[in-house]
C-alpha positions as CSV (number, residue, x, y, z in Angstrom):
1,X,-282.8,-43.3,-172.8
2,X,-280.3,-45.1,-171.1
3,X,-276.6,-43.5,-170.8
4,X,-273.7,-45.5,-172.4
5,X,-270.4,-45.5,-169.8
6,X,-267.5,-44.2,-171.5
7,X,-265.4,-46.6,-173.6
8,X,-262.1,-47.1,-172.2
9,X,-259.1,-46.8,-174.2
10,X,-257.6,-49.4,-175.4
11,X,-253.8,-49.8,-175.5
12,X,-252.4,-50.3,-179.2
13,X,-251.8,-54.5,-180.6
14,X,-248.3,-55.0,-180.1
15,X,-246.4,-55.8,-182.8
16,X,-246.3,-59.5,-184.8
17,X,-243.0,-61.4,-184.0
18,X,-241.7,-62.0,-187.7
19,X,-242.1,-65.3,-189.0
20,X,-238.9,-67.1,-188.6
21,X,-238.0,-69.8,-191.8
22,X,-238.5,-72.9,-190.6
23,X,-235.3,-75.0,-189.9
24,X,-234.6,-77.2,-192.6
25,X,-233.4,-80.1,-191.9
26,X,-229.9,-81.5,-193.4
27,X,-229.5,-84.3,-195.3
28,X,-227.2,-86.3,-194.2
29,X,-223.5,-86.0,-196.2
30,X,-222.8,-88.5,-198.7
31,X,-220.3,-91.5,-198.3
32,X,-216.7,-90.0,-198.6
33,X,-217.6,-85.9,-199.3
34,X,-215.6,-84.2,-197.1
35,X,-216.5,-82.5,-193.6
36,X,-216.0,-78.8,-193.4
37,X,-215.2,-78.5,-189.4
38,X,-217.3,-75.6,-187.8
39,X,-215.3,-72.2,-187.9
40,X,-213.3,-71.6,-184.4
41,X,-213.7,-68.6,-182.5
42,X,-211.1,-65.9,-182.2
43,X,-208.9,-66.9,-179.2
44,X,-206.0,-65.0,-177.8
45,X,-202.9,-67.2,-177.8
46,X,-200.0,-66.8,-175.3
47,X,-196.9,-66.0,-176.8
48,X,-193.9,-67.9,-176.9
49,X,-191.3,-66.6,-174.8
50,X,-189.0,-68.1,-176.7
51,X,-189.7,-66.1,-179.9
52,X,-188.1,-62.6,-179.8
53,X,-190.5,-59.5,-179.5
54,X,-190.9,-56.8,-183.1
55,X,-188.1,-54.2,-180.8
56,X,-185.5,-57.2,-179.7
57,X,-185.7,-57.8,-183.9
58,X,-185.2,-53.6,-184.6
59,X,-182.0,-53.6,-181.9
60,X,-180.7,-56.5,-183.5
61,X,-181.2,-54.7,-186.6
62,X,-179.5,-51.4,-185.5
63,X,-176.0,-52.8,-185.3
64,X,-176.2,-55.3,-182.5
65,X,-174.4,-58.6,-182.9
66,X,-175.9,-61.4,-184.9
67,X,-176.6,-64.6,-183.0
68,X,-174.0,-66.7,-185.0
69,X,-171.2,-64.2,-184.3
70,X,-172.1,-65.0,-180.4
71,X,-170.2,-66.9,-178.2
72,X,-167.5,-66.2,-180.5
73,X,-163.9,-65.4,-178.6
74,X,-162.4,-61.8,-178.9
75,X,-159.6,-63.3,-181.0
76,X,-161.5,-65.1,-183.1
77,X,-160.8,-63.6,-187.2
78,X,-162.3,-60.6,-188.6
79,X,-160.8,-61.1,-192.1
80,X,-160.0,-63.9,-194.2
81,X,-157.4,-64.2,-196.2
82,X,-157.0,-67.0,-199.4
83,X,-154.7,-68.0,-202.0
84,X,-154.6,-70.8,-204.6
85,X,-151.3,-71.3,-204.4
86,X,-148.1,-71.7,-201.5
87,X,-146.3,-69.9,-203.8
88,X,-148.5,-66.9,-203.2
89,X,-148.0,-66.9,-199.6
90,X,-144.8,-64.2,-199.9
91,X,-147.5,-61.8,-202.2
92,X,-150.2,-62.1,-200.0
93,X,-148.2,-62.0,-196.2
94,X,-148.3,-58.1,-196.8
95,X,-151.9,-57.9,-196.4
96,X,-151.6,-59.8,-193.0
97,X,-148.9,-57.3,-192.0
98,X,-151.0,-54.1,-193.0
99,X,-154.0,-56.0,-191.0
100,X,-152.2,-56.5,-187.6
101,X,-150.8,-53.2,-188.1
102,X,-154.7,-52.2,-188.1
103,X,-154.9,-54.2,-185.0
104,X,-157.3,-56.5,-186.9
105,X,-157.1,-60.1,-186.6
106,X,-156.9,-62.7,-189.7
107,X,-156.8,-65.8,-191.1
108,X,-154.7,-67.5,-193.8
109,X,-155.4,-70.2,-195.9
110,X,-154.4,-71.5,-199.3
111,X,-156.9,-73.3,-201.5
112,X,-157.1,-73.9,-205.3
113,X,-160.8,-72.8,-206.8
114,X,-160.2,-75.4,-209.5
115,X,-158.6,-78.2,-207.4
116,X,-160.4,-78.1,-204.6
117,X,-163.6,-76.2,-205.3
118,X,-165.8,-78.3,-202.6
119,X,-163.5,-76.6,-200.0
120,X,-163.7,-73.2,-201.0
121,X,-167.4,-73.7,-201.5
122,X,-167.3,-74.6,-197.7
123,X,-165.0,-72.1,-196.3
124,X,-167.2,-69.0,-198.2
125,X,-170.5,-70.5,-196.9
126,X,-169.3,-70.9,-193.2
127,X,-167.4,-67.7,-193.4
128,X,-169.5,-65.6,-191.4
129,X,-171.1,-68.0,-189.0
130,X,-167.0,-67.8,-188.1
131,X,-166.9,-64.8,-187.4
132,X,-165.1,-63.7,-190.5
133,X,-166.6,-59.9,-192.1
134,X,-164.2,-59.7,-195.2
135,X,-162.6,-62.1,-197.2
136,X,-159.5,-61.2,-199.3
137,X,-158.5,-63.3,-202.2
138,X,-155.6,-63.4,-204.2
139,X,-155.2,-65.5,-207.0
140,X,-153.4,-65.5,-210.7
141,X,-153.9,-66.3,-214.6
142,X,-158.0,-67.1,-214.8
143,X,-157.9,-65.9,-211.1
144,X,-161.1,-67.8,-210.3
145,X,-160.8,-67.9,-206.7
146,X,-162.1,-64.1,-205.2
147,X,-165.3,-64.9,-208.0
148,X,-166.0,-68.4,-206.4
149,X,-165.7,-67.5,-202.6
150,X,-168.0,-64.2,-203.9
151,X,-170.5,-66.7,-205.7
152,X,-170.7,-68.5,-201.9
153,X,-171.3,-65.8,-199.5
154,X,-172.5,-62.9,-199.0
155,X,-169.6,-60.9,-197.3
156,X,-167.5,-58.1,-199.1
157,X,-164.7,-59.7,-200.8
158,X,-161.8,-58.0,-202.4
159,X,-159.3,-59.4,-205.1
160,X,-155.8,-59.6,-205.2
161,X,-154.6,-60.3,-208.9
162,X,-151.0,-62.1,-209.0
163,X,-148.3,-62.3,-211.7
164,X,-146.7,-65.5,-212.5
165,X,-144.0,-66.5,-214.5
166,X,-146.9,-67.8,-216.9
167,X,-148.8,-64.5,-216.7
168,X,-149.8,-62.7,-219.6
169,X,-148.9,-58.9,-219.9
170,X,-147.7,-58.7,-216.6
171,X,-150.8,-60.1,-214.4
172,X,-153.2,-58.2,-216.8
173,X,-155.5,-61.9,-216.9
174,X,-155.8,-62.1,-213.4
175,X,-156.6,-58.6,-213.2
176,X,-159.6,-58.5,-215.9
177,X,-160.9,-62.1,-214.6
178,X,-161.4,-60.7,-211.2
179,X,-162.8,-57.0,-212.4
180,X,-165.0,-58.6,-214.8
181,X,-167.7,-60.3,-212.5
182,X,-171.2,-60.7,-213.6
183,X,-174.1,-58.6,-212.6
184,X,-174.8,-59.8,-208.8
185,X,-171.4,-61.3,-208.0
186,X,-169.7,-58.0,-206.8
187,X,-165.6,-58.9,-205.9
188,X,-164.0,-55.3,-205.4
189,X,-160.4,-55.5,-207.3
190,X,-157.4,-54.1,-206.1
191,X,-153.8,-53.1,-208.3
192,X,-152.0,-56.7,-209.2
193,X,-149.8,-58.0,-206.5
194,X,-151.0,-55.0,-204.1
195,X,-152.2,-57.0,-201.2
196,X,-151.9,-54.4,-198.6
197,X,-154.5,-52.1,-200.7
198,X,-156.9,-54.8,-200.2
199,X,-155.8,-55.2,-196.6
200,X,-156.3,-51.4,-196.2
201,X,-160.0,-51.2,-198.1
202,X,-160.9,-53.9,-196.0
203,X,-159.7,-52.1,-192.6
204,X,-162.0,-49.0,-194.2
205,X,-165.0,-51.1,-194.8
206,X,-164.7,-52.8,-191.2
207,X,-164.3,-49.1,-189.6
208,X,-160.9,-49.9,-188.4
């Protein structure tokens, strides 16, 4: 009987490579479909040094100066002061007195919201690329003018009622025209013919 040699272990069939799907082949597109562009990979971009970085943006925010108000001179106008008529001017002077008593610095000009309503729409919209952080407005009868220049920016203004000699009860139109502003068009209202109360609120609201 003859001996058998020992079988020999055998090592265990490695594992079948799964079946890959076979590739199909595109068709080519049709005349005029459009193309969709293979998708990009993520790249890191530089960044633009002239864009200003997420803190310069929160200082700014904090209280520092806004660009437009840069480059502006140290005696350039804080507050601006308007009337529709010359014959304001002797009304209105005492909120330019109470001001440079404030040491603030102002402007006056005279402008008619009805006669010349393209250049109050321009002076309110420039206002603060100016400079200007308050804009007090005196006007009489339908007292328009503190309700336009409101309607154009978007700095604090204060109105200054005025009598005439055409005024009914005493300056009591100019008074409810400017106190009765629609929702969104805030014009802060001052006693009629007290232009230094509106120069003094606006010192208070500039911290002066």
């Amino acid at each position: 009987m003859s001996v058998q040699p020992p079988l020999e272990p055998q090592a265990p069939p490695e594992p079948a490579a799964p079946l890959q799907p076979p590739v199909q082949p595109q068709a080519p597109p049709e005349p005029g479909a459009p193309t969709v562009p293979d998708p990009l990979p993520d790249l890191e971009l530089p960044l633009d040094p002239q864009v200003s970085p997420a803190s310069e943006l929160e200082d700014r925010a904090l209280g520092e100066p806004a660009p437009e108000a840069e480059g502006l001179g140290s005696d350039a106008p804080l507050v601006g002061i308007v009337m529709g008529s010359k014959s304001d001017l002797p009304t209105m002077e005492a909120a330019e007195r109470e001001l440079e008593e404030h040491g603030i610095r102002s402007e006056v000009r005279v402008m008619s919201a009805h006669r010349e309503p393209d250049s109050v729409a321009d002076y309110a919209r420039n206002a603060r690329l100016r400079g200007l952080r308050v804009i007090i407005a005196g006007a009489g009868l339908s007292a328009a003018l503190p309700g336009v220049v409101a309607a154009h920016c978007d700095l604090p203004v204060i109105g200054v009622p005025l009598t005439s000699r055409t005024s009914i009860a005493g300056g009591l139109d100019a008074l409810l025209s400017i106190a009765q502003m629609p929702p969104g068009v805030p014009v802060a209202c001052v006693g009629v013919d007290n232009a230094r109360n509106a120069a003094v609120l606006a010192a208070r609201i500039l911290g002066a």
